[in-house]
C-alpha positions in Angstrom: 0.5 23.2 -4.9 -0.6 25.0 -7.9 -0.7 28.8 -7.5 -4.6 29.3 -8.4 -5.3 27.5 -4.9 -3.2 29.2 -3.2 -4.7 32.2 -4.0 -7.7 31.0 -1.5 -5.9 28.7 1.1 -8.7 28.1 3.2 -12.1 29.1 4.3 -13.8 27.0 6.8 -17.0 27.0 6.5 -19.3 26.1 9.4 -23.1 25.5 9.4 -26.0 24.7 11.1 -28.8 23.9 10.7 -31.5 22.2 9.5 -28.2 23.5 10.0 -26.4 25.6 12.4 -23.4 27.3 13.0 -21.2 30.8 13.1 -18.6 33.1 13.6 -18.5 36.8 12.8 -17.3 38.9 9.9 -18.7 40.6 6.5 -22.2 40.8 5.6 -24.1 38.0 3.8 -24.8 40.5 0.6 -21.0 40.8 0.0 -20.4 37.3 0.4 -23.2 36.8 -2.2 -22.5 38.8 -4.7 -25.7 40.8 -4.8 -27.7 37.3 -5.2 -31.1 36.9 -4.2 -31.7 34.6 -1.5 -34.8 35.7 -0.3 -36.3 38.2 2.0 -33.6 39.9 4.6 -35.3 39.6 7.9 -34.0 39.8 11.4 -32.2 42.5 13.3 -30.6 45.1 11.8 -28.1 45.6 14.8 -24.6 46.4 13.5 -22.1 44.2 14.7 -20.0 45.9 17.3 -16.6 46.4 18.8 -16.5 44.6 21.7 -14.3 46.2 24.5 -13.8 43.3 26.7 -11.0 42.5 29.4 -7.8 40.9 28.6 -8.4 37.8 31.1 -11.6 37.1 29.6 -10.3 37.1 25.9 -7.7 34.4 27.2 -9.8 32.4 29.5 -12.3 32.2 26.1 -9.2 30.8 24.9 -7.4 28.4 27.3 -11.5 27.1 27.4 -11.2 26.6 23.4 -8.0 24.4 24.0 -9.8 22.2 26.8 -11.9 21.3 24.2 -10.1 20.7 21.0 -8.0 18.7 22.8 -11.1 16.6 24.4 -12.6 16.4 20.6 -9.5 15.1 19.3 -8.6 12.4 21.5 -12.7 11.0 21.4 -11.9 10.7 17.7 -9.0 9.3 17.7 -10.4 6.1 19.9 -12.7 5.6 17.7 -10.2 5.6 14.7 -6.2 4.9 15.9 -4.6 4.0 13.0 -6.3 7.1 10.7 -4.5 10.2 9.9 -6.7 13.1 11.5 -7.4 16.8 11.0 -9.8 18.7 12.7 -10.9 22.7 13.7 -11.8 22.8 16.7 -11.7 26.7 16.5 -14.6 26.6 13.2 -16.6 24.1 16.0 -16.3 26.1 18.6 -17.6 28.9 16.8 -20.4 26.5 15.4 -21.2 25.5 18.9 -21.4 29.1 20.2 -24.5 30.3 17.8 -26.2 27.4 19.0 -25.4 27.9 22.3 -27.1 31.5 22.4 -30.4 30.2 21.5 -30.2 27.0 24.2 -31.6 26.7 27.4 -31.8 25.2 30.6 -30.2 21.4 30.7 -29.3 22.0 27.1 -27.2 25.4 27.6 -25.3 23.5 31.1 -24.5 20.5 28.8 -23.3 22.3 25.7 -21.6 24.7 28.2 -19.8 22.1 30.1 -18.7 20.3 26.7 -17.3 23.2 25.0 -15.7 24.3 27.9 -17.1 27.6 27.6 -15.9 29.3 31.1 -17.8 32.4 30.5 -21.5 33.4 30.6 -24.0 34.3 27.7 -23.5 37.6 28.2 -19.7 37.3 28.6 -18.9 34.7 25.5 -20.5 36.2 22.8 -18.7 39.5 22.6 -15.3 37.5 23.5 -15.6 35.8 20.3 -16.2 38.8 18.5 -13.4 40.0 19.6 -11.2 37.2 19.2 -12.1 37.3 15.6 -11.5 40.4 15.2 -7.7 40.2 17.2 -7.3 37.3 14.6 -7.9 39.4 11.8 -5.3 42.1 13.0 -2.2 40.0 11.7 0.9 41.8 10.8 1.9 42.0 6.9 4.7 40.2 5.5 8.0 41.7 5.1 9.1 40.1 2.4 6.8 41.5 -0.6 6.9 38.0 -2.4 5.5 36.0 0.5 1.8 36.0 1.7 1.0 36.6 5.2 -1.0 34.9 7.4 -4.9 36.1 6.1 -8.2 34.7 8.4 -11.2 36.6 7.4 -14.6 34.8 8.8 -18.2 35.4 7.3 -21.6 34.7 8.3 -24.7 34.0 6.6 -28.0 32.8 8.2 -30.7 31.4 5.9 -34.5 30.4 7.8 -37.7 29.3 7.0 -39.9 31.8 5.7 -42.4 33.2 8.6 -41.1 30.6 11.1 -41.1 32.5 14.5 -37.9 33.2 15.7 -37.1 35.1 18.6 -35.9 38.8 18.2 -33.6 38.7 21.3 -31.4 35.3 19.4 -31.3 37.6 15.8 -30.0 40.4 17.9 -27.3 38.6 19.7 -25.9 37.1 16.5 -26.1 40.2 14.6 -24.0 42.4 17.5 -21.3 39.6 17.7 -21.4 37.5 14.6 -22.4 40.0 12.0 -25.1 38.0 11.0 -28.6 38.9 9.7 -31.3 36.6 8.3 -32.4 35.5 4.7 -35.4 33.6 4.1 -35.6 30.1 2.3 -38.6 27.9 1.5 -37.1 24.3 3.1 -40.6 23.3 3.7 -41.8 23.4 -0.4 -38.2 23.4 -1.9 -35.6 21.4 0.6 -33.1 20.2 -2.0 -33.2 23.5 -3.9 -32.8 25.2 -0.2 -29.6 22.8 0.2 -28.1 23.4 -3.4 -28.1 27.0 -2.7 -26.3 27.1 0.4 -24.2 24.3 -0.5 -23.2 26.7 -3.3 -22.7 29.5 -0.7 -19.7 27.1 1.0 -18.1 26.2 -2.5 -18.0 29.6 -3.2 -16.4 30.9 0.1 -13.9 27.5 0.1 -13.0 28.3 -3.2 -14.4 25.0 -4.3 -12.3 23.1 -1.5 -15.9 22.0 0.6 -18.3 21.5 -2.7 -21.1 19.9 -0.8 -21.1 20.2 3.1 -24.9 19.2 3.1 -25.4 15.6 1.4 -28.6 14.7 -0.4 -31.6 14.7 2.4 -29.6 16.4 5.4 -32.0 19.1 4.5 -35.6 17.8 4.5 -39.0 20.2 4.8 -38.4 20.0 8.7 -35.6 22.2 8.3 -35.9 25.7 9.6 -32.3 27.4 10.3 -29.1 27.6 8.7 -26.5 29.5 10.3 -23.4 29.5 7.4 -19.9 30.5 8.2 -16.7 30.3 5.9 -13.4 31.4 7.3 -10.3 32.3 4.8 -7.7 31.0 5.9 -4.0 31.5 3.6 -0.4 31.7 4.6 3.3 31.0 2.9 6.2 30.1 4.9 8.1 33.0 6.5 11.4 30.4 5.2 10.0 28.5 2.4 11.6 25.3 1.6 13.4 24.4 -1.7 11.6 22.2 -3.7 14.9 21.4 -4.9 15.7 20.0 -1.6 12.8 17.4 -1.1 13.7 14.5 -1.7 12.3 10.7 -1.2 12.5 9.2 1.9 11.1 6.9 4.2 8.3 7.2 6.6 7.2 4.7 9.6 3.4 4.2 10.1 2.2 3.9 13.0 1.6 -0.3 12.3 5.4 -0.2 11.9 4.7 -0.4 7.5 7.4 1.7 5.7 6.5 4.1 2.7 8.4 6.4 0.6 7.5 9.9 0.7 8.3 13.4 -0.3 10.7 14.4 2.7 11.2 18.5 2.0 14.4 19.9 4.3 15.7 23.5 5.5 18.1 24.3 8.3 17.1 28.0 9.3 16.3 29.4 12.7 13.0 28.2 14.0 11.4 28.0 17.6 12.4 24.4 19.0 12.6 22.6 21.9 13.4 18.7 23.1 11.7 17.6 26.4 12.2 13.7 27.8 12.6 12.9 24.5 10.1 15.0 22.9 11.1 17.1 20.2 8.9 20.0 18.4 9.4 22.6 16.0 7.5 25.3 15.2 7.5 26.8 11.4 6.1 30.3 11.2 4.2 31.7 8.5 4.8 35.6 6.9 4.0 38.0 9.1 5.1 36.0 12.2 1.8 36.1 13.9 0.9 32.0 13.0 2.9 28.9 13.4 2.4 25.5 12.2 3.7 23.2 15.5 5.0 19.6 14.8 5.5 17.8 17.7 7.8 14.4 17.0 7.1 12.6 20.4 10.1 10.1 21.8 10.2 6.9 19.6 7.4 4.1 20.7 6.5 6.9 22.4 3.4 8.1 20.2 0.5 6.9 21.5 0.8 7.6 25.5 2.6 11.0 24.7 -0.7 11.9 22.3 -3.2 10.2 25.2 -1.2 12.6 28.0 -1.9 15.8 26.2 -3.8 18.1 27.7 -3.5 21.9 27.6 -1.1 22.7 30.4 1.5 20.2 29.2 0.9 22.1 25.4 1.3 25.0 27.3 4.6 23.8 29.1 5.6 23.0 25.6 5.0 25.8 23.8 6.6 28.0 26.6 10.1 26.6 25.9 10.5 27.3 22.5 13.8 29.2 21.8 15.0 29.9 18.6 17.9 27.6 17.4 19.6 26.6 14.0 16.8 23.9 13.2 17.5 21.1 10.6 14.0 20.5 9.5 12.8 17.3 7.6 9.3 17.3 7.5 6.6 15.4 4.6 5.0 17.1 1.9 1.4 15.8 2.5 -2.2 16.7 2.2 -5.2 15.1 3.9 -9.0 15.3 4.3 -11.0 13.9 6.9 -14.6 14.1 7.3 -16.5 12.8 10.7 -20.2 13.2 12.2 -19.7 14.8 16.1 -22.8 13.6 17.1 -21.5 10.4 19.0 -18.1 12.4 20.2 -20.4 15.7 21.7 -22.5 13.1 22.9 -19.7 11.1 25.0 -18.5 14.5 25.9 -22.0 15.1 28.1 -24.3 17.2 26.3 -26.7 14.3 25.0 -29.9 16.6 25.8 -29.3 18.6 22.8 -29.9 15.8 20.6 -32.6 14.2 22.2 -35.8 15.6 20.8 -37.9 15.1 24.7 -35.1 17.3 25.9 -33.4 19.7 23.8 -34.3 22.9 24.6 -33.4 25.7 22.4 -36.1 28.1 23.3 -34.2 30.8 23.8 -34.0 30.4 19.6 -38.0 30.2 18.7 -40.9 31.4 20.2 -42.1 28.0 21.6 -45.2 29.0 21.5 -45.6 29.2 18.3 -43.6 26.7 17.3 -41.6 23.9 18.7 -37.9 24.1 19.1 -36.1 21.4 17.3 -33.1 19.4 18.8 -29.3 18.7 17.1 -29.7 16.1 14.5 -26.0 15.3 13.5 -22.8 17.7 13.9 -21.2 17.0 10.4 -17.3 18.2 10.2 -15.2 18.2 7.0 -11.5 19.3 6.4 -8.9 20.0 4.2 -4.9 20.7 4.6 -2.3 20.8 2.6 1.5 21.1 3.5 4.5 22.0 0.7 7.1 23.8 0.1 5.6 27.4 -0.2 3.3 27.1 2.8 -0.2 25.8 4.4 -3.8 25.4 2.7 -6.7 24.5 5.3 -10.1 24.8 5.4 -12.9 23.3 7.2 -16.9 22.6 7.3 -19.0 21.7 10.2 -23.0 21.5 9.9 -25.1 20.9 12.9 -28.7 20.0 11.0 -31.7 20.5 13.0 -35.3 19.1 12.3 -38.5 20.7 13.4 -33.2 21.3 14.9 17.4 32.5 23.9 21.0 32.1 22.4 21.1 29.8 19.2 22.1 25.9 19.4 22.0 23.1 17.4 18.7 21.0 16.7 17.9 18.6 14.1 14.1 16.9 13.4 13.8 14.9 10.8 9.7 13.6 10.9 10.0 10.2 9.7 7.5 8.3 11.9 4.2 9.2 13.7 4.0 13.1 14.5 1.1 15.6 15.7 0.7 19.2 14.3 -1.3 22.5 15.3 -1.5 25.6 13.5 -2.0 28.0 16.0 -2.2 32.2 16.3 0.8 32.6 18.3 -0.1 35.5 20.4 -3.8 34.5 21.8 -2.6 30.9 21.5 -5.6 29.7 19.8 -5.9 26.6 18.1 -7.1 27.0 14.4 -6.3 23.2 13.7 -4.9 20.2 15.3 -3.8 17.3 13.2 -1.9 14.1 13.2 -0.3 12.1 10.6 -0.1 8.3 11.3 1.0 7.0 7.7 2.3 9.4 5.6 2.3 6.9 2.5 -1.6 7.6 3.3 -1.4 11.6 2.9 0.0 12.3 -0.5 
């Protein structure tokens, strides 16, 4: 991996829309530059410091889980012999700004979907404060190594004098750090869409050129919530590239390819479980991990069906650090997938149906008529080597007028699942799986 992209591992950047989306962080004007993108309207709230309980911050959490792990198995039957990499962290982030401006069936569907256990009133600030936690991550002893870095920014573009409702710009302004900048979608759509389009490249470091293809912004657009999160991290043991060597690699169809295979034996968090065996590789700082999870042979498929968070849970919990043999590919993948079907299956159809959505609680419906979802769009990037873990990710939701040491050896040579996960909160950043490794390089 070349050194100038590691210099900007990953921002994810999430929008709705025509388009919309969020999570919390700097202010649009230092994301921009200084460029003009219309009149600043909106609340001029500062964002704030949420002081929230502890058991709140973790059921927002365990609630994110639910989810990803719901989203990830509905892709996955629709595609079982892809590679996948989704983050369901950057959707449910994306999900959230929408949430605060639905109403009625629509906010108990996209509730019940997202798993959001908490209330308007009690979700928003969680997430801001999860962020922020996130953002706290220790440095890196070793002054030649990166440490984990996730820094999340917000931008909200809307049509100019479209009538939305001061209570919504509030809320996202005290818990996203978002304020408003108007665009002209009705006159100028494709110019609207260049622009913010430009806005992701930028804050992906050209990873996500063009979240918003031609015509997924149309003069029906009125909203764009933006959000671009930074994420960039080496290995606390980096591997030799020395070391890596060919090797072979099982696909899931039982096809052989040779791959990349890099190898370390160091002390890592590992466990074996009826004939599960996982691994997890922290980044500097300590405070992220990347978890592989090698299920028994012929195993794959009903171990990955069976997961659901309190058997990840059970996992995770008996980790102990051993002298780990580590054989794992060097590989990088991209997937790209439209939610619309999956949030659908998952029960909240009324936000995409334009006789029920109701998102009120975003625009003055009397003045003008609240549009539904259109299509969840959800693009990301990873890649694994030697000196760590590059990741980012894109999701648009347009809307229309809408303990002591032992012995352990892994060597991943056949069907595996991975997570990158903040190791004290437990969230989820990413969840992956690599099915054909031939596939990912």
């Amino acid at each position: 991996m070349e050194s100038d992209r590691r210099e900007m591992l990953a921002r994810a950047g999430v929008l709705a829309g025509a388009a919309l989306a969020g999570c919390t962080g700097r202010s649009v004007d230092d994301v921009l530059g200084g460029r003009s993108n219309g009149e600043v309207l909106g609340s001029d709230l500062e964002r704030e410091t949420p002081d929230i309980p502890k058991n709140a911050l973790e059921t927002l959490v365990r609630g994110n889980t639910a989810f990803a792990l719901d989203c990830f198995q509905t892709l996955v039957d629709a595609s079982p012999s892809q590679n996948l990499l989704v983050s369901p962290y950057s959707v449910s982030l994306a999900m959230a700004m929408v949430w605060a401006g639905a109403r009625g069936r629509t906010e108990r569907q996209i509730k019940e979907t997202l798993r959001y256990q908490l209330d308007q009133d009690e979700l928003h600030p969680a997430f801001n404060a999860l962020d922020r936690r996130l953002e706290e991550q220790p440095g890196a002893s070793d002054t030649d190594a990166t440490p984990f870095q996730l820094s999340v920014v917000n931008a909200i573009w809307g049509q100019t004098e479209y009538p939305f409702r001061e209570s919504y710009l509030d809320r996202l302004a005290r818990n996203y750090g978002a304020g408003l900048r108007t665009l002209d979608f009705s006159s100028h759509p494709d110019r609207s869409r260049t622009r913010i389009n430009e806005w992701v490249s930028d804050q992906t470091n050209g990873t996500i050129e063009q979240l918003f293809e031609k015509e997924s912004i149309t003069a029906a657009t009125r909203i764009v919530l933006a959000n671009a999160v930074y994420f960039k991290a080496d290995w606390k043991h980096p591997f030799s590239a020395d070391a890596t060597e060919d090797g072979p690699f099982t696909a899931l169809d039982g096809t052989t390819s040779t791959v990349p295979m890099m190898s370390q034996t160091a002390q890592f968090p590992a466990a074996e479980i009826d004939g599960h065996r996982l691994i997890e590789l922290p980044y500097a700082g300590g405070g992220v991990g990347l978890v592989v999870v090698l299920p028994a042979e012929g195993a794959f498929e009903s171990f990955e069906r069976s997961l659901d968070p309190g058997r990840l849970e059970t996992f995770i919990k008996r980790l102990e650090s051993v002298s780990a043999a580590i054989t794992l590919p060097r590989f990088t993948d991209e997937s790209q997938v439209g939610l619309k079907r999956t949030l659908s299956a998952l029960g909240m159809a009324s936000a995409f149906d334009a006789n029920e959505a109701d998102f009120s609680g975003m625009v003055d419906s009397e003045n003008a008529d609240p549009p539904p979802i259109d299509d969840v769009v959800h693009k990301t990037h990873i890649a694994v080597d030697e000196e760590g873990t590059e990741a980012s990710a894109a999701t648009g939701v347009t809307m229309p007028v809408s303990a002591p040491a032992r012995e352990f050896e892994l060597t991943v040579d056949r069907p595996f699942l991975y997570a990158i996960r903040e190791r004290t909160t437990g969230t989820v950043l990413f969840l992956g799986r690599v099915v054909d490794a031939g596939a990912a390089q």
